[in-house]
Structure formats: structure tokens, C-alpha cells
C-alpha positions as CSV (number, residue, x, y, z in Angstrom):
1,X,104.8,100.2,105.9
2,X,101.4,100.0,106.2
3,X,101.3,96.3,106.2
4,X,102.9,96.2,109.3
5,X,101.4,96.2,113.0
6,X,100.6,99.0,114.8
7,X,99.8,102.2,113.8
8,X,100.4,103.7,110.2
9,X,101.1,107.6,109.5
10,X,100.7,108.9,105.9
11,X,102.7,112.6,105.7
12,X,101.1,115.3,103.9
13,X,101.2,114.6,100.4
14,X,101.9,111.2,100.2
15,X,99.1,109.5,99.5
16,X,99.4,112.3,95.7
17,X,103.4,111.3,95.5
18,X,103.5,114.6,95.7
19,X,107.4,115.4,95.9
20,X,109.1,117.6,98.7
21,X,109.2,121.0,96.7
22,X,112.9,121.5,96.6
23,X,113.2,124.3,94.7
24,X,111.8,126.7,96.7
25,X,113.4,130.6,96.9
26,X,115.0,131.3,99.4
27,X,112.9,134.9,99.7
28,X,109.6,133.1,100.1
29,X,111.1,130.1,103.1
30,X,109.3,130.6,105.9
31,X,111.0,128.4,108.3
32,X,112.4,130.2,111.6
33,X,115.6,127.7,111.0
34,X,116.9,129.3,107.9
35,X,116.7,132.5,110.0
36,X,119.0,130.5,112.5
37,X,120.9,129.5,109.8
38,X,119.5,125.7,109.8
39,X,119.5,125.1,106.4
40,X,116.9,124.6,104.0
41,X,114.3,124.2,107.3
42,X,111.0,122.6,106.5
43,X,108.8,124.5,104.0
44,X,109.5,121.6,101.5
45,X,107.0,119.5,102.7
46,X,104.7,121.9,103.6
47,X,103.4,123.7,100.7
48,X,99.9,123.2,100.1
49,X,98.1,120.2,98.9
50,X,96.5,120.4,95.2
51,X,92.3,119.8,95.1
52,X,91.6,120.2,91.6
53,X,94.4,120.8,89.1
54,X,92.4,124.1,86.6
55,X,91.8,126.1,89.9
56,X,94.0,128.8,91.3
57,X,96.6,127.5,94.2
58,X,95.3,124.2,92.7
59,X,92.1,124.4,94.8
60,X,94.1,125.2,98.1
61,X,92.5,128.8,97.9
62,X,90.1,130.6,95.7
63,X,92.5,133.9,95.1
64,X,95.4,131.4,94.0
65,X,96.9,132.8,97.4
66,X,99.3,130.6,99.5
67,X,101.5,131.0,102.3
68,X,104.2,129.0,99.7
69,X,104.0,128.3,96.1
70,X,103.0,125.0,94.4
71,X,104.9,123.0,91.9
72,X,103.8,122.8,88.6
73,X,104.0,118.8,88.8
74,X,101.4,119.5,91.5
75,X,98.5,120.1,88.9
76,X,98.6,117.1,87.5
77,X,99.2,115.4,90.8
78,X,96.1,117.0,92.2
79,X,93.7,115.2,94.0
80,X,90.9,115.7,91.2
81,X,93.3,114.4,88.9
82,X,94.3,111.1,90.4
83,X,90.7,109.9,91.4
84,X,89.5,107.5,89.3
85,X,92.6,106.2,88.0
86,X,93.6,102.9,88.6
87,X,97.7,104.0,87.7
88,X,97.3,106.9,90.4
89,X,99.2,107.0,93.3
90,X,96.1,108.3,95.3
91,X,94.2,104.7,94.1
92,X,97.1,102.7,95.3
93,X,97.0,103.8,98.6
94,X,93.0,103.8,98.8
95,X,93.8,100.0,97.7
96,X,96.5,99.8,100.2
97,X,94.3,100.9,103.5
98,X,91.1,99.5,102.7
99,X,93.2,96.2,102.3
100,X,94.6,97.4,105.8
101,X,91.9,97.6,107.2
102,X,90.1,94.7,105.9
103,X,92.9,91.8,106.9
104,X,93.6,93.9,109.7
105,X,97.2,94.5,109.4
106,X,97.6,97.1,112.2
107,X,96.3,94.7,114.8
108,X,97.8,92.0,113.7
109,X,101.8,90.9,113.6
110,X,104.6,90.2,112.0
111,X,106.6,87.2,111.4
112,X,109.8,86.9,109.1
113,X,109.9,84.8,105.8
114,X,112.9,83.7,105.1
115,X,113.2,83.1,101.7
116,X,117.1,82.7,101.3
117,X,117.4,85.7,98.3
118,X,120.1,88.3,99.3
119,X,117.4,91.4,97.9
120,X,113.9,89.9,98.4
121,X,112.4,90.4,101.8
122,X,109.0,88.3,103.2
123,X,106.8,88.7,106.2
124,X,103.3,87.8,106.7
125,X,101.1,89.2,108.8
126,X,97.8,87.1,109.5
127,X,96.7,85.9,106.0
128,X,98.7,88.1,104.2
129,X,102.3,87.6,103.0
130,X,104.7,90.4,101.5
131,X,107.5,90.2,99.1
132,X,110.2,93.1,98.3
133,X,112.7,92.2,95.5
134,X,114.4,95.3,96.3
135,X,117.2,93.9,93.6
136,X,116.9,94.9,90.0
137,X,116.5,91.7,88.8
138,X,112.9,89.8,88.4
139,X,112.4,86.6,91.0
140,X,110.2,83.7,90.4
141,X,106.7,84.0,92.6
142,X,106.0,80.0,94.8
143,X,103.0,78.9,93.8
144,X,99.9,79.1,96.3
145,X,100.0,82.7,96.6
146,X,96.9,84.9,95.4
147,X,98.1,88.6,94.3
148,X,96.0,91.1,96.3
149,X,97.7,94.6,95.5
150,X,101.6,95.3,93.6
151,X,103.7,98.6,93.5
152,X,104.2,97.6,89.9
153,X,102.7,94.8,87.0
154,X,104.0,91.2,87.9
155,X,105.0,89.5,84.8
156,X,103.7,86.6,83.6
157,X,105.3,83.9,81.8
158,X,104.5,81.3,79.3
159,X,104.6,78.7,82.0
160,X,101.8,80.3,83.8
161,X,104.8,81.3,86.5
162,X,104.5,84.6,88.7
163,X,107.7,87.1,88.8
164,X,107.7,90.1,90.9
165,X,110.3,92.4,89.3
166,X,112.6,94.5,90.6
167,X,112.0,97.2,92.9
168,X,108.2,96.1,93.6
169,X,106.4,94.7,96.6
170,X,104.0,92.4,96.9
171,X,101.1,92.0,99.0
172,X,99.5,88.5,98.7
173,X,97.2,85.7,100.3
174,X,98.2,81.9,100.5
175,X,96.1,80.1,99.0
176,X,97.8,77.3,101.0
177,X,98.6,76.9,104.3
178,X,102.3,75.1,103.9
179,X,105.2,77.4,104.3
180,X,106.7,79.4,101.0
181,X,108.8,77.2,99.6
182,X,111.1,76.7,96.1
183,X,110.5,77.2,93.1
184,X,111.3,80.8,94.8
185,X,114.0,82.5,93.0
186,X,116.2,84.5,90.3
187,X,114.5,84.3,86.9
């Protein structure tokens, strides 16, 4: 998403991977629709964020007070937790805008690659080209194309050949300007 043009909105929490807090009582939902009888309403995603992950209501208030109760996975998804760590969901999206911001994506626009795989998915926008294999199997990388950021590792193989695997996107610059080409494929 936020390699596309136009505007890009990040929910509360998701820059963490902080999950929707399912598991919530139904004595301490808020939510005027479960009064309604609406369901589960929206409290889910609106618990607190977590600051630091040692203080109480995980650094959303100094008594350990909140309007609805954290997680535990929320201490070590905590803000003070993830900085600093390459893995961390909260670096991968700081990679992710400031590589927004710096090809400018959100002014820019989109054009379809088609790159004739039944789960892989291209576009560019100005210099930069993505790839989803949204398949579970690993496809060959073309040559000419400079990694810039991943959702996971890219394997490398003994021929010196790129493979995005499965469920991963790719955000990349050509290092060329001729259009993505074969050897593009299935492992």
C-alpha cells in the first residue's frame, strides 16, 4: 500500500503489528454497538498503544490505568522495544516511508507489470518496481533490479540468482531501463 499514489493511512497500531485485541470481556467493551446488539463493535482496535514494555499500561498511563486492557503480546511489541531493531515491524515501516517519501511514491503513479505468473503481481511507480509472489512457492528475481526494502530475506542461490519467496514483496530499483523480462519465474 504505501507504494502506491496518493495518500497513505497507517491505523493505530500498525506500524507495532500490533494485533486487533480479540479477546476482550465482554464486561469491559465499550462500544455503544454491543449495547445495540452490533456485535463485537470496535474496542478491538482501540486499546491503547504500548510506549515502553516494563511500565504500567505499557507506558500509555503512569497508574497502569486504561479505558481497555492491553495484551500481553503488547509488551514486547511496545514501541521501546521495536526501536532499534532491524527485524521489527516498527523499522520496516520507518524503512518503508522514508523510502516513500524519498522516490516519492504518493505523488507519483502506477503502471501494471505484467509479468505472466498466476501469484506474482508487479507495478512500478517512477523508479521503483514491486513484486508480490503472493504464491507459496519461491520465483526467480530478472536481473537489473537493485533490492531496496523486502517483507522477508530473498534467497540467494549459487548462481548469484535473486528469488523472492513466497508471501513477500518486493520493493526495488532498475538498474536498467529495458522492461522486466525472463528469466522471471517458478524456481
Amino acid at each position: 500500500m504505501l507504494a502506491l499514489p496518493g495518500s497513505a493511512y497507517l491505523y493505530q497500531g500498525e506500524e507495532l503489528g500490533l494485533p486487533e485485541a480479540t479477546t476482550l470481556e465482554m464486561a469491559v467493551r465499550q462500544d455503544p454497538t454491543i449495547a445495540r446488539g452490533g456485535g463485537l463493535g470496535r474496542d478491538g482496535c482501540r486499546v491503547p498503544l504500548p510506549w515502553e514494555s516494563a511500565a504500567p499500561a505499557y507506558g500509555f498511563s503512569p497508574t497502569g490505568e486504561s479505558w481497555l486492557p492491553q495484551p500481553a503480546v503488547y509488551g514486547r511489541l511496545a514501541l521501546d522495544a521495536q526501536k532499534g531493531d532491524p527485524a521489527s515491524t516498527y523499522e520496516f515501516y520507518r524503512h518503508a516511508l522514508r523510502t516513500r517519501r524519498d522516490y516519492a511514491l504518493g505523488s507519483g503513479g502506477l503502471a501494471w507489470i505484467d509479468l505472466d505468473l498466476a501469484d506474482v503481481l508487479g507495478l512500478s511507480n517512477g523508479e521503483l518496481v514491486v513484486i508480490a509472489n503472493t504464491g507459496e512457492r519461491q520465483v526467480r528475481l530478472p536481473e537489473g533490479l537493485e533490492p531496496i526494502i523486502a517483507s522477508a530475506d530473498l534467497d540467494t542461490h549459487a548462481d548469484g540468482a535473486l528469488y523472492l519467496p513466497g508471501d513477500t514483496t518486493l520493493w526495488a530499483r532498475r538498474t536498467h531501463p529495458e522492461p522486466l523480462r525472463k528469466p522471471f519465474g517458478p524456481d
